[in-house]
N, C-alpha and C positions, 0 to 999 in steps of 0.2 A: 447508636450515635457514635460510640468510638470507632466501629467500625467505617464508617462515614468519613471522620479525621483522619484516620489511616490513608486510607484510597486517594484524598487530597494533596496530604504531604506526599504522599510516592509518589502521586502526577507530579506534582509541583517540582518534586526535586528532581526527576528524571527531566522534564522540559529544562530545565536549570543549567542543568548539567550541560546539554547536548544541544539547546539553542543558541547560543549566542554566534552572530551574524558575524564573518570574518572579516576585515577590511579589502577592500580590492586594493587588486595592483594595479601598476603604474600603468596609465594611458595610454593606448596603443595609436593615436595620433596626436592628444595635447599637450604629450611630456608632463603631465601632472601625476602627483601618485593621489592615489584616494584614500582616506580611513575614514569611513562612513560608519558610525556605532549607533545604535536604538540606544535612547536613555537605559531602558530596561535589560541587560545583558542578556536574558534570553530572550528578546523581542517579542516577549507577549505583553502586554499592559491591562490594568485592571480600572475599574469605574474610576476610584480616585486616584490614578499616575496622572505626570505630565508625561504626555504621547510625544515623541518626536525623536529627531537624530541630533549628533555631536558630527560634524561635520568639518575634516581637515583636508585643505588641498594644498599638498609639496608641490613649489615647482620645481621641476628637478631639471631644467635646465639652463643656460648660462645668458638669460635674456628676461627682461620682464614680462608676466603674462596678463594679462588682461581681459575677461569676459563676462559669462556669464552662466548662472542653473536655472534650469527652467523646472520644477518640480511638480509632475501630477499624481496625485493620489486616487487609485481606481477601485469602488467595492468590488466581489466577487463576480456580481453580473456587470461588470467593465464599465460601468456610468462612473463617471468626474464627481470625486466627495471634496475637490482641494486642488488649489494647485496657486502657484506662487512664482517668481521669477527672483533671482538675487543677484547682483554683481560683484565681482571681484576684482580685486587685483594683486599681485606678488610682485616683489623683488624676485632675481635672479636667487633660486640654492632657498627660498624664503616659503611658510607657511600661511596660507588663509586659513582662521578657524570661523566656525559662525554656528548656533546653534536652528536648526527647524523644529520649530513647534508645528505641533496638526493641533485642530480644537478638538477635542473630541467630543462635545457638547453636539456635533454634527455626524456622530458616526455612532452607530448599532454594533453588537454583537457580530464578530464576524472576522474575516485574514480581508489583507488591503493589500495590493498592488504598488507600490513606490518607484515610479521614474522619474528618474535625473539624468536630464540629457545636459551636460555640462561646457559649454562653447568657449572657444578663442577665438584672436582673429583669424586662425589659419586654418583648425581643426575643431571635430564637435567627438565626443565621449559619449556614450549612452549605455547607465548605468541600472539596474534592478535589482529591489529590494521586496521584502516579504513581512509585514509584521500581524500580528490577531492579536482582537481585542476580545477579550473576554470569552475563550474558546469553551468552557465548560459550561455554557450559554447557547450553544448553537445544536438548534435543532432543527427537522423539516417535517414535513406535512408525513405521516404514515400510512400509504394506501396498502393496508395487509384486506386480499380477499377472506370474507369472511371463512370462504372453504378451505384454507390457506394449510391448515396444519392438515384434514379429509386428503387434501392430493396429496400433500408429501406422505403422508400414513400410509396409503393405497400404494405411491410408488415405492415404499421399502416395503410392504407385502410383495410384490410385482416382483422385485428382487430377491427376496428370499425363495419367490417359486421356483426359483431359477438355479439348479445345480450347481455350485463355483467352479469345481473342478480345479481346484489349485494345482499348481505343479510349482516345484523347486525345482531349478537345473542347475546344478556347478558349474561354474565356468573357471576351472582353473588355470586356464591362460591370463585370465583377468586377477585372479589373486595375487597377495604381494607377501613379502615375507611377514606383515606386520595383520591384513584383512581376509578373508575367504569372501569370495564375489559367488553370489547366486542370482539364476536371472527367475524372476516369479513369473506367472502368467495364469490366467484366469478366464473364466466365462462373465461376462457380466448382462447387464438387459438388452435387448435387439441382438443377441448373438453375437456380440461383439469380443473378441478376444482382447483381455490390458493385460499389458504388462510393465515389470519394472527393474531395479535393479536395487537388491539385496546385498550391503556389505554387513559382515560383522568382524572385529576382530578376533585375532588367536587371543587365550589365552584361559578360557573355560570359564568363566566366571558368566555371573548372569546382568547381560548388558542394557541398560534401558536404552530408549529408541527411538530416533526422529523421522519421524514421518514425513517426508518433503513433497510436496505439489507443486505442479510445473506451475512456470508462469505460459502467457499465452504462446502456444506457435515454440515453444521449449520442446529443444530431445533433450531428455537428461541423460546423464550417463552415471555410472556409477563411481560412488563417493569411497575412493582407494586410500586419503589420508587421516579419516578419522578412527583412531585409535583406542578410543577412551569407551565410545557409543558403536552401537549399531546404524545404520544408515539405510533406510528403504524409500527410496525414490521411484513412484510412481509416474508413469507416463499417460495421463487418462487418453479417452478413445481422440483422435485426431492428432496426437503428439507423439515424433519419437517412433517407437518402434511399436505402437500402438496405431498406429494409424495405415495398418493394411486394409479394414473394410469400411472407415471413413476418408471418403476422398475428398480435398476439399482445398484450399488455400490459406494464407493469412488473412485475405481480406474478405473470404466471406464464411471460414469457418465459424464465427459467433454469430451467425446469422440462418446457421442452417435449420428450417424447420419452423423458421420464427414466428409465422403463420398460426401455428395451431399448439399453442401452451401441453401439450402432450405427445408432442413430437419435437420438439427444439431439444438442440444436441446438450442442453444444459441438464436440461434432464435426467439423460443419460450419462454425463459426467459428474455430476452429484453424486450419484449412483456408485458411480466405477469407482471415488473416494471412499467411499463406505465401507464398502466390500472388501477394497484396500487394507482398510482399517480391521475388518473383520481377519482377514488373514494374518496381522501380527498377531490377534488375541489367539488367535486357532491354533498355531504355531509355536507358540511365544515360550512353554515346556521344551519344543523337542529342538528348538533353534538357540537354548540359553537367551532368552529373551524378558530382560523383566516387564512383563503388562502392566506394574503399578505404577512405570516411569515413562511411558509415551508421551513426545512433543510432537505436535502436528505443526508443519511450520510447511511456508510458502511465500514468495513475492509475486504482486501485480496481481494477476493470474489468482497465483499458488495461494496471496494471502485469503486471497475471496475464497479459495475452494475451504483452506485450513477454517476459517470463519463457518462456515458454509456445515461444513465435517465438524465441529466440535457441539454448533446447534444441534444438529438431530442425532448427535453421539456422545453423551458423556462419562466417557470413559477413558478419554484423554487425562493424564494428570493437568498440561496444559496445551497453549498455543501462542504462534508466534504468529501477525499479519505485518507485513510488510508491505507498504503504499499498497492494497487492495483494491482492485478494477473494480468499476460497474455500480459500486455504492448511491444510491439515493439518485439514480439516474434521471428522474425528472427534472431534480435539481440539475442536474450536469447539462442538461438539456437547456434550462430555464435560462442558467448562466452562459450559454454559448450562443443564446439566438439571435443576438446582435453582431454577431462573431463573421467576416465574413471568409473565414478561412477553421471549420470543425477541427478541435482533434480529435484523436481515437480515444474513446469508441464509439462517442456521438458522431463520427464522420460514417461509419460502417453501416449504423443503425439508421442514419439520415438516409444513405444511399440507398438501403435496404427498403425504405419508407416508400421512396420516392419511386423507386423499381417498378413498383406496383404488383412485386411477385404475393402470391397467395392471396391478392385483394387485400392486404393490411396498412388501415390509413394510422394515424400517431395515436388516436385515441387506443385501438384496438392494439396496438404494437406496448402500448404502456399495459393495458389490461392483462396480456400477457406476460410482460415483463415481469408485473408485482408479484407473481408467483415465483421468481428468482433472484429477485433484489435482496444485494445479502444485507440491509438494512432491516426486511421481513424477517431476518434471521436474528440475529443479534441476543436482544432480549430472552433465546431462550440460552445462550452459554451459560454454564457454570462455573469452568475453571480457570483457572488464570489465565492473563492475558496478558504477551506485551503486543502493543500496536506501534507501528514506529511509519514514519512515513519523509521527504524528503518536501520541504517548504515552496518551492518554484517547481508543480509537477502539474502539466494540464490534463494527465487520464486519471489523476487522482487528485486533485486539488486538495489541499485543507480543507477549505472550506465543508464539502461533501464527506471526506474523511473521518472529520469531528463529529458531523452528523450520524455517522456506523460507531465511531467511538461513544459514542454518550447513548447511545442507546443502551450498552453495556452493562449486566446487572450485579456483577460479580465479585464477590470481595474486595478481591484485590486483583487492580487493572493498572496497568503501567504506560506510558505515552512517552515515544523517543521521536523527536524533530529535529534534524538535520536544515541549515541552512541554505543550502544549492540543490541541484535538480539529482541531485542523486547520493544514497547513504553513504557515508561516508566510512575508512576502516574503525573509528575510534567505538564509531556503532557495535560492528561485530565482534568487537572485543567486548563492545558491553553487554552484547547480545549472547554472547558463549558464559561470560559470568553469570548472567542473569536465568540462565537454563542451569547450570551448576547448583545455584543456590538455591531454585525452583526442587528441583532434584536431590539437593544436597549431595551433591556430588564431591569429594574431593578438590 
Protein backbone atom coordinates (compact mmCIF):
# COMPACT_ATOMS: atom_id res chain seq x y z
CA UNK A 1 0.00 0.00 0.00
CA UNK A 2 2.85 2.54 0.75
CA UNK A 3 4.15 1.72 -2.29
CA UNK A 4 0.89 2.70 -4.04
CA UNK A 5 1.02 6.26 -2.20
CA UNK A 6 4.32 6.86 -3.33
CA UNK A 7 3.59 6.25 -7.21
CA UNK A 8 0.36 8.86 -6.68
CA UNK A 9 2.20 11.57 -5.02
CA UNK A 10 5.12 11.48 -7.71
CA UNK A 11 2.37 11.55 -10.44
CA UNK A 12 0.62 14.10 -8.84
CA UNK A 13 3.33 16.29 -8.08
CA UNK A 14 5.16 15.85 -11.35
CA UNK A 15 1.58 16.94 -13.36
CA UNK A 16 1.70 19.81 -10.81
CA UNK A 17 4.66 20.90 -11.46
CA UNK A 18 4.63 21.01 -15.40
CA UNK A 19 0.76 21.40 -16.20
CA UNK A 20 -0.34 24.45 -15.55
CA UNK A 21 -1.87 26.01 -18.92
CA UNK A 22 -0.13 29.41 -19.81
CA UNK A 23 -2.17 32.53 -20.59
CA UNK A 24 -2.32 33.42 -24.34
CA UNK A 25 -1.31 36.46 -25.97
CA UNK A 26 -2.59 39.31 -27.15
CA UNK A 27 -5.14 38.90 -30.21
CA UNK A 28 -3.85 38.78 -33.54
CA UNK A 29 -7.14 40.55 -34.96
CA UNK A 30 -9.33 41.60 -31.75
CA UNK A 31 -6.72 43.85 -29.96
CA UNK A 32 -7.66 41.84 -26.87
CA UNK A 33 -4.97 40.04 -24.70
CA UNK A 34 -6.26 36.78 -23.13
CA UNK A 35 -5.47 35.16 -19.63
CA UNK A 36 -7.40 32.11 -19.69
CA UNK A 37 -6.45 29.77 -16.33
CA UNK A 38 -8.29 26.07 -15.34
CA UNK A 39 -9.47 26.64 -11.83
CA UNK A 40 -7.12 23.74 -11.11
CA UNK A 41 -3.45 25.09 -12.00
CA UNK A 42 -2.35 21.93 -13.42
CA UNK A 43 -5.56 21.53 -15.38
CA UNK A 44 -6.40 18.14 -14.30
CA UNK A 45 -9.54 18.07 -11.98
CA UNK A 46 -10.93 15.39 -9.87
CA UNK A 47 -14.67 13.87 -9.01
CA UNK A 48 -15.05 16.51 -6.30
CA UNK A 49 -13.39 20.01 -8.22
CA UNK A 50 -15.26 22.76 -9.55
CA UNK A 51 -14.24 22.12 -13.37
CA UNK A 52 -13.84 25.32 -15.30
CA UNK A 53 -11.75 28.50 -16.24
CA UNK A 54 -11.02 32.16 -14.80
CA UNK A 55 -11.38 34.09 -17.77
CA UNK A 56 -9.71 37.74 -18.45
CA UNK A 57 -10.18 39.80 -21.62
CA UNK A 58 -7.69 43.21 -21.75
CA UNK A 59 -8.69 45.49 -24.08
CA UNK A 60 -5.58 46.73 -25.19
CA UNK A 61 -6.73 49.14 -27.41
CA UNK A 62 -7.83 52.92 -27.39
CA UNK A 63 -11.65 52.24 -28.18
CA UNK A 64 -14.50 50.35 -26.57
CA UNK A 65 -14.90 46.69 -27.34
CA UNK A 66 -17.79 44.97 -27.49
CA UNK A 67 -18.73 41.03 -28.34
CA UNK A 68 -18.82 37.94 -27.79
CA UNK A 69 -17.37 33.82 -26.66
CA UNK A 70 -18.81 31.17 -27.92
CA UNK A 71 -17.49 28.24 -25.96
CA UNK A 72 -17.49 24.39 -27.10
CA UNK A 73 -16.57 21.69 -25.06
CA UNK A 74 -15.57 18.41 -27.10
CA UNK A 75 -14.79 14.53 -25.57
CA UNK A 76 -11.98 12.76 -27.07
CA UNK A 77 -14.17 11.32 -29.89
CA UNK A 78 -15.15 15.12 -30.96
CA UNK A 79 -18.89 14.91 -29.85
CA UNK A 80 -20.34 18.43 -28.02
CA UNK A 81 -20.28 17.56 -24.02
CA UNK A 82 -21.00 21.75 -23.59
CA UNK A 83 -21.05 24.78 -24.99
CA UNK A 84 -22.25 28.10 -24.07
CA UNK A 85 -22.10 31.62 -25.52
CA UNK A 86 -21.18 35.02 -23.12
CA UNK A 87 -21.03 38.71 -24.06
CA UNK A 88 -18.86 41.25 -23.19
CA UNK A 89 -18.00 44.47 -23.05
CA UNK A 90 -14.73 46.82 -22.09
CA UNK A 91 -13.75 50.32 -21.84
CA UNK A 92 -10.84 51.50 -23.75
CA UNK A 93 -7.08 50.09 -21.76
CA UNK A 94 -10.14 48.03 -19.37
CA UNK A 95 -10.49 44.39 -18.27
CA UNK A 96 -13.55 41.84 -18.69
CA UNK A 97 -13.30 39.01 -16.01
CA UNK A 98 -16.10 36.19 -15.81
CA UNK A 99 -15.77 32.95 -14.57
CA UNK A 100 -16.77 29.41 -16.98
CA UNK A 101 -18.00 26.68 -15.18
CA UNK A 102 -18.40 23.11 -17.15
CA UNK A 103 -20.83 20.72 -15.06
CA UNK A 104 -19.05 17.92 -14.75
CA UNK A 105 -21.95 15.85 -13.47
CA UNK A 106 -22.05 15.55 -17.58
CA UNK A 107 -18.58 14.40 -18.20
CA UNK A 108 -16.64 10.83 -17.69
CA UNK A 109 -13.17 10.08 -17.08
CA UNK A 110 -11.21 11.44 -19.89
CA UNK A 111 -9.01 14.99 -21.62
CA UNK A 112 -11.79 17.51 -23.20
CA UNK A 113 -11.17 19.81 -25.95
CA UNK A 114 -12.00 23.56 -25.05
CA UNK A 115 -12.94 26.22 -27.92
CA UNK A 116 -13.34 29.91 -27.60
CA UNK A 117 -13.85 31.55 -30.47
CA UNK A 118 -14.13 35.03 -29.06
CA UNK A 119 -15.76 37.94 -31.60
CA UNK A 120 -15.97 41.76 -31.91
CA UNK A 121 -17.62 43.84 -34.22
CA UNK A 122 -14.63 43.78 -36.55
CA UNK A 123 -12.67 40.64 -35.69
CA UNK A 124 -13.11 36.86 -34.33
CA UNK A 125 -10.01 35.05 -32.07
CA UNK A 126 -10.19 31.39 -31.98
CA UNK A 127 -8.62 30.05 -29.09
CA UNK A 128 -7.72 26.18 -27.70
CA UNK A 129 -7.47 24.74 -24.63
CA UNK A 130 -6.92 21.11 -23.16
CA UNK A 131 -7.99 19.92 -19.71
CA UNK A 132 -8.53 15.74 -18.04
CA UNK A 133 -10.63 14.66 -15.81
CA UNK A 134 -9.68 12.12 -13.72
CA UNK A 135 -6.80 10.76 -15.98
CA UNK A 136 -5.68 7.90 -13.61
CA UNK A 137 -9.16 6.44 -14.69
CA UNK A 138 -8.63 6.06 -18.22
CA UNK A 139 -8.35 2.98 -19.62
CA UNK A 140 -9.38 0.91 -22.97
CA UNK A 141 -10.55 -2.37 -24.04
CA UNK A 142 -7.06 -4.79 -24.21
CA UNK A 143 -6.98 -6.94 -27.24
CA UNK A 144 -3.54 -8.96 -26.40
CA UNK A 145 -3.58 -12.29 -28.72
CA UNK A 146 -3.50 -14.90 -26.74
CA UNK A 147 -0.30 -16.15 -28.70
CA UNK A 148 1.03 -12.87 -27.87
CA UNK A 149 4.18 -13.44 -25.64
CA UNK A 150 4.78 -17.48 -28.24
CA UNK A 151 5.49 -14.72 -31.21
CA UNK A 152 7.53 -12.38 -29.52
CA UNK A 153 9.54 -15.60 -27.81
CA UNK A 154 9.89 -17.17 -31.29
CA UNK A 155 11.02 -13.69 -32.64
CA UNK A 156 14.05 -13.18 -30.24
CA UNK A 157 14.86 -16.95 -30.82
CA UNK A 158 14.82 -15.98 -34.61
CA UNK A 159 17.21 -13.31 -33.49
CA UNK A 160 19.53 -14.69 -31.58
CA UNK A 161 20.03 -17.36 -34.66
CA UNK A 162 21.32 -14.75 -36.19
CA UNK A 163 25.27 -13.87 -35.84
CA UNK A 164 25.50 -9.95 -34.77
CA UNK A 165 28.45 -9.38 -36.00
CA UNK A 166 29.14 -6.16 -34.31
CA UNK A 167 31.58 -3.83 -35.51
CA UNK A 168 33.02 -0.48 -33.70
CA UNK A 169 34.56 1.96 -36.25
CA UNK A 170 36.20 5.31 -35.01
CA UNK A 171 35.42 8.13 -36.57
CA UNK A 172 37.91 10.46 -35.40
CA UNK A 173 36.97 13.29 -37.56
CA UNK A 174 33.83 13.25 -35.75
CA UNK A 175 35.35 13.33 -32.22
CA UNK A 176 35.78 16.59 -30.15
CA UNK A 177 38.17 17.42 -27.62
CA UNK A 178 35.63 16.70 -24.95
CA UNK A 179 33.72 12.90 -26.73
CA UNK A 180 35.28 9.89 -29.07
CA UNK A 181 32.50 9.20 -31.74
CA UNK A 182 32.28 5.44 -32.81
CA UNK A 183 30.00 4.34 -35.64
CA UNK A 184 28.37 0.58 -34.57
CA UNK A 185 26.85 -1.63 -37.02
CA UNK A 186 25.39 -4.95 -36.89
CA UNK A 187 23.54 -7.91 -38.66
CA UNK A 188 20.10 -8.00 -37.52
CA UNK A 189 16.88 -10.26 -38.84
CA UNK A 190 16.25 -10.35 -42.72
CA UNK A 191 19.88 -9.51 -43.28
CA UNK A 192 19.51 -6.20 -42.68
CA UNK A 193 22.61 -4.25 -41.68
CA UNK A 194 21.73 -1.24 -38.41
CA UNK A 195 23.56 1.03 -37.42
CA UNK A 196 24.35 3.94 -35.00
CA UNK A 197 26.30 6.23 -33.54
CA UNK A 198 28.36 5.87 -30.45
CA UNK A 199 29.65 8.89 -28.25
CA UNK A 200 31.54 8.50 -25.21
CA UNK A 201 33.40 10.99 -23.33
CA UNK A 202 37.36 11.31 -22.55
CA UNK A 203 38.17 10.73 -19.42
CA UNK A 204 38.46 6.89 -18.30
CA UNK A 205 35.95 6.53 -16.01
CA UNK A 206 33.04 4.09 -16.43
CA UNK A 207 30.21 5.98 -18.01
CA UNK A 208 26.53 4.94 -17.82
CA UNK A 209 24.41 5.11 -21.04
CA UNK A 210 21.43 6.48 -22.81
CA UNK A 211 20.20 4.55 -25.33
CA UNK A 212 18.26 6.72 -27.91
CA UNK A 213 15.64 5.48 -30.48
CA UNK A 214 14.79 7.41 -33.50
CA UNK A 215 11.61 8.90 -33.76
CA UNK A 216 9.75 8.20 -37.02
CA UNK A 217 11.51 8.89 -40.51
CA UNK A 218 14.59 10.34 -37.99
CA UNK A 219 18.56 10.09 -39.17
CA UNK A 220 20.19 10.67 -35.97
CA UNK A 221 23.49 11.64 -35.83
CA UNK A 222 25.73 11.54 -33.15
CA UNK A 223 25.46 13.21 -29.72
CA UNK A 224 29.17 15.41 -29.66
CA UNK A 225 27.94 17.51 -26.51
CA UNK A 226 27.15 15.27 -23.84
CA UNK A 227 29.98 15.04 -21.48
CA UNK A 228 28.78 13.59 -18.30
CA UNK A 229 27.12 10.08 -20.25
CA UNK A 230 27.84 7.90 -23.02
CA UNK A 231 25.44 8.47 -25.82
CA UNK A 232 24.29 5.50 -28.44
CA UNK A 233 21.95 6.43 -30.87
CA UNK A 234 20.45 3.90 -32.83
CA UNK A 235 19.15 4.35 -36.41
CA UNK A 236 16.75 1.10 -36.77
CA UNK A 237 16.30 -0.46 -40.33
CA UNK A 238 14.44 2.25 -42.63
CA UNK A 239 16.26 5.40 -40.81
CA UNK A 240 19.34 7.26 -41.16
CA UNK A 241 22.13 5.43 -42.31
CA UNK A 242 20.29 2.27 -41.68
CA UNK A 243 18.12 2.42 -44.46
CA UNK A 244 20.33 0.89 -47.36
CA UNK A 245 18.31 -2.42 -47.85
CA UNK A 246 14.81 -0.96 -46.77
CA UNK A 247 13.57 1.12 -49.34
CA UNK A 248 10.78 2.83 -48.56
CA UNK A 249 9.27 6.49 -47.74
CA UNK A 250 7.65 8.44 -44.91
CA UNK A 251 4.30 7.65 -45.96
CA UNK A 252 4.40 4.18 -46.42
CA UNK A 253 7.43 3.02 -44.33
CA UNK A 254 4.90 1.95 -41.26
CA UNK A 255 3.03 0.13 -43.50
CA UNK A 256 5.41 -2.13 -45.04
CA UNK A 257 4.47 -5.70 -44.78
CA UNK A 258 1.36 -4.89 -42.92
CA UNK A 259 -0.51 -7.70 -44.60
CA UNK A 260 1.02 -10.60 -42.88
CA UNK A 261 1.80 -9.94 -38.69
CA UNK A 262 5.27 -11.81 -39.67
CA UNK A 263 6.58 -9.71 -42.01
CA UNK A 264 5.66 -6.11 -41.11
CA UNK A 265 8.79 -4.03 -40.87
CA UNK A 266 7.89 -3.62 -36.99
CA UNK A 267 8.94 -6.63 -36.38
CA UNK A 268 12.07 -6.28 -37.48
CA UNK A 269 12.69 -3.03 -35.81
CA UNK A 270 11.67 -4.40 -32.37
CA UNK A 271 14.39 -6.55 -33.10
CA UNK A 272 17.22 -4.19 -34.33
CA UNK A 273 16.19 -2.39 -30.63
CA UNK A 274 17.18 -5.36 -28.94
CA UNK A 275 20.14 -6.41 -30.35
CA UNK A 276 20.90 -2.70 -29.98
CA UNK A 277 20.63 -3.04 -26.51
CA UNK A 278 22.39 -6.36 -26.48
CA UNK A 279 25.54 -4.59 -27.90
CA UNK A 280 25.95 -2.07 -24.82
CA UNK A 281 25.84 -5.19 -22.46
CA UNK A 282 28.42 -6.99 -24.71
CA UNK A 283 30.74 -4.18 -24.77
CA UNK A 284 29.99 -2.26 -21.84
CA UNK A 285 33.81 -3.69 -20.04
CA UNK A 286 35.85 -3.05 -23.02
CA UNK A 287 34.05 0.62 -23.97
CA UNK A 288 34.08 1.81 -19.96
CA UNK A 289 30.52 1.54 -20.14
CA UNK A 290 28.52 0.96 -16.90
CA UNK A 291 25.65 -1.78 -17.74
CA UNK A 292 24.01 -1.04 -14.26
CA UNK A 293 23.15 2.45 -15.40
CA UNK A 294 21.43 2.30 -18.97
CA UNK A 295 18.50 4.71 -19.92
CA UNK A 296 16.62 3.82 -22.99
CA UNK A 297 15.04 6.84 -24.03
CA UNK A 298 13.08 8.05 -27.22
CA UNK A 299 10.38 10.37 -28.66
CA UNK A 300 7.07 9.74 -30.81
CA UNK A 301 8.66 6.99 -32.58
CA UNK A 302 11.58 6.44 -30.24
CA UNK A 303 9.21 6.51 -27.07
CA UNK A 304 7.09 3.46 -28.42
CA UNK A 305 10.31 1.59 -29.43
CA UNK A 306 12.17 2.67 -25.71
CA UNK A 307 8.47 1.18 -24.26
CA UNK A 308 8.57 -1.51 -26.59
CA UNK A 309 12.72 -2.40 -25.67
CA UNK A 310 12.36 -2.19 -21.81
CA UNK A 311 9.08 -4.94 -22.09
CA UNK A 312 10.86 -7.80 -23.52
CA UNK A 313 14.34 -6.46 -21.84
CA UNK A 314 14.84 -5.92 -18.38
CA UNK A 315 17.90 -4.87 -18.02
CA UNK A 316 17.57 -1.26 -18.33
CA UNK A 317 17.88 0.46 -15.09
CA UNK A 318 15.26 2.60 -16.64
CA UNK A 319 13.26 4.61 -19.51
CA UNK A 320 12.23 7.71 -20.83
CA UNK A 321 8.73 7.77 -23.44
CA UNK A 322 8.29 10.82 -24.77
CA UNK A 323 4.57 11.47 -26.47
CA UNK A 324 4.89 7.65 -27.81
CA UNK A 325 3.17 6.69 -31.41
CA UNK A 326 0.83 4.05 -32.16
CA UNK A 327 -0.61 3.40 -28.40
CA UNK A 328 -4.13 1.85 -28.03
CA UNK A 329 -4.70 2.35 -31.81
CA UNK A 330 -8.15 1.23 -31.96
CA UNK A 331 -8.84 3.84 -29.69
CA UNK A 332 -6.96 6.32 -32.04
CA UNK A 333 -8.97 5.00 -34.67
CA UNK A 334 -12.48 5.07 -32.67
CA UNK A 335 -11.68 8.65 -31.84
CA UNK A 336 -11.05 9.95 -35.46
CA UNK A 337 -13.94 8.26 -37.30
CA UNK A 338 -15.94 11.19 -37.46
CA UNK A 339 -12.84 13.08 -38.40
CA UNK A 340 -13.01 14.26 -41.86
CA UNK A 341 -9.50 15.14 -42.22
CA UNK A 342 -7.13 11.67 -40.36
CA UNK A 343 -3.91 12.55 -38.64
CA UNK A 344 -1.01 10.36 -38.63
CA UNK A 345 -0.90 7.62 -38.31
CA UNK A 346 -4.42 6.71 -38.68
CA UNK A 347 -4.25 8.73 -41.96
CA UNK A 348 -1.25 6.02 -43.29
CA UNK A 349 -3.01 3.01 -41.88
CA UNK A 350 -6.50 4.25 -43.36
CA UNK A 351 -4.78 4.69 -46.65
CA UNK A 352 -3.05 1.46 -46.38
CA UNK A 353 -6.67 -0.12 -45.63
CA UNK A 354 -8.24 1.26 -48.13
CA UNK A 355 -5.33 0.41 -50.93
CA UNK A 356 -6.57 -2.99 -50.83
CA UNK A 357 -2.75 -4.08 -50.91
CA UNK A 358 -2.18 -7.67 -49.41
CA UNK A 359 -6.21 -8.07 -49.25
CA UNK A 360 -6.26 -6.41 -45.65
CA UNK A 361 -9.68 -5.11 -44.57
CA UNK A 362 -9.69 -3.18 -40.75
CA UNK A 363 -10.82 -6.13 -38.99
CA UNK A 364 -7.66 -8.15 -40.26
CA UNK A 365 -5.28 -4.81 -40.28
CA UNK A 366 -6.22 -4.59 -36.21
CA UNK A 367 -5.70 -8.52 -35.73
CA UNK A 368 -2.30 -7.81 -36.84
CA UNK A 369 -1.68 -4.79 -35.23
CA UNK A 370 -2.41 -6.17 -31.60
CA UNK A 371 0.78 -8.09 -31.94
CA UNK A 372 2.56 -4.55 -31.94
CA UNK A 373 0.50 -2.35 -29.98
CA UNK A 374 2.93 -1.01 -27.36
CA UNK A 375 -0.23 -1.05 -25.03
CA UNK A 376 0.33 -5.14 -25.45
CA UNK A 377 3.44 -4.25 -23.97
CA UNK A 378 3.27 -2.11 -21.09
CA UNK A 379 2.34 -4.26 -18.22
CA UNK A 380 5.32 -6.30 -18.69
CA UNK A 381 8.04 -3.06 -17.73
CA UNK A 382 9.72 -3.24 -14.53
CA UNK A 383 11.93 -0.24 -14.25
CA UNK A 384 11.29 3.01 -14.02
CA UNK A 385 9.57 5.20 -16.04
CA UNK A 386 9.16 8.63 -16.93
CA UNK A 387 6.39 9.27 -19.45
CA UNK A 388 5.91 12.85 -20.45
CA UNK A 389 3.83 13.85 -23.32
CA UNK A 390 2.71 17.35 -24.79
CA UNK A 391 -1.37 18.08 -24.01
CA UNK A 392 -2.76 19.36 -27.71
CA UNK A 393 -0.83 16.42 -29.91
CA UNK A 394 -3.27 14.44 -32.39
CA UNK A 395 -0.60 11.37 -33.04
CA UNK A 396 -0.63 10.96 -29.59
CA UNK A 397 -3.50 12.33 -27.89
CA UNK A 398 -3.77 12.19 -23.91
CA UNK A 399 -6.45 10.57 -24.00
CA UNK A 400 -4.61 7.11 -25.70
CA UNK A 401 -1.39 8.20 -23.95
CA UNK A 402 -2.91 7.55 -20.36
CA UNK A 403 -4.21 4.59 -21.59
CA UNK A 404 -0.14 2.90 -22.28
CA UNK A 405 0.47 4.96 -19.16
CA UNK A 406 -1.88 3.21 -16.60
CA UNK A 407 -1.32 0.18 -17.85
CA UNK A 408 2.13 0.58 -16.23
CA UNK A 409 3.01 -1.75 -13.33
CA UNK A 410 5.94 -0.39 -11.91
CA UNK A 411 6.92 1.07 -8.66
CA UNK A 412 7.73 3.98 -9.41
CA UNK A 413 6.17 5.77 -12.59
CA UNK A 414 6.38 9.43 -13.20
CA UNK A 415 4.02 11.55 -15.65
CA UNK A 416 5.27 14.99 -17.19
CA UNK A 417 2.43 17.09 -19.23
CA UNK A 418 3.18 20.03 -21.07
CA UNK A 419 0.43 22.47 -22.06
CA UNK A 420 0.85 23.21 -26.03
CA UNK A 421 1.53 20.84 -28.78
CA UNK A 422 5.01 20.31 -28.03
CA UNK A 423 7.54 19.72 -24.76
CA UNK A 424 8.64 22.49 -23.77
CA UNK A 425 12.68 23.36 -22.49
CA UNK A 426 11.68 23.44 -18.60
CA UNK A 427 10.83 19.60 -19.44
CA UNK A 428 14.35 18.70 -20.37
CA UNK A 429 15.75 20.27 -17.69
CA UNK A 430 13.45 18.18 -15.63
CA UNK A 431 14.05 15.36 -17.76
CA UNK A 432 18.26 15.53 -17.30
CA UNK A 433 17.58 15.92 -13.42
CA UNK A 434 15.29 13.18 -13.37
CA UNK A 435 17.85 10.65 -15.05
CA UNK A 436 20.56 12.08 -12.50
CA UNK A 437 18.71 11.22 -9.64
CA UNK A 438 17.42 7.89 -11.34
CA UNK A 439 21.26 7.28 -11.56
CA UNK A 440 22.36 9.06 -8.78
CA UNK A 441 24.48 10.88 -10.69
CA UNK A 442 26.25 13.85 -9.48
Amino acid sequence: MMKQIAIVLLFCGALMNAMAQPPAGPGTRTGLEYDIRPFKKNGLFREDDKVGYDVRLKNSTYTKQRGSMHIDVFDAKGASVFNQTVSFFTDSRKTFATDLNLDYAKLTAGFYDVNIIVSTTSAADTLRYVFGLDPDKIFTDINKPEDFEEFWSEARREMLRKEPRFRIISRGNSSTKYVNVYQVEFQSVDDVVVRGWLTIPKGGAKYPVIYQLPDYYEDQRPDSNRSDMAVFRLNVRGHGNSADKVFSDYSTLNTMNLYDRDKYIYKGIYMDCLRGLDFIYKYANQLNLDADRVVVYGEGQGGTLAGVTCAMDQRPKCCIMVRPVYGDLRGLFEMNQDNPVLPWPVSAFNDYINSGEGGINKQRFYENWDFYDPVNFMSNIKCKVLFALPLINSSAPPQTAFSIYNQLKGDVKEMYVCSGNTMDYVYYAYQNLWIKKVLRLP
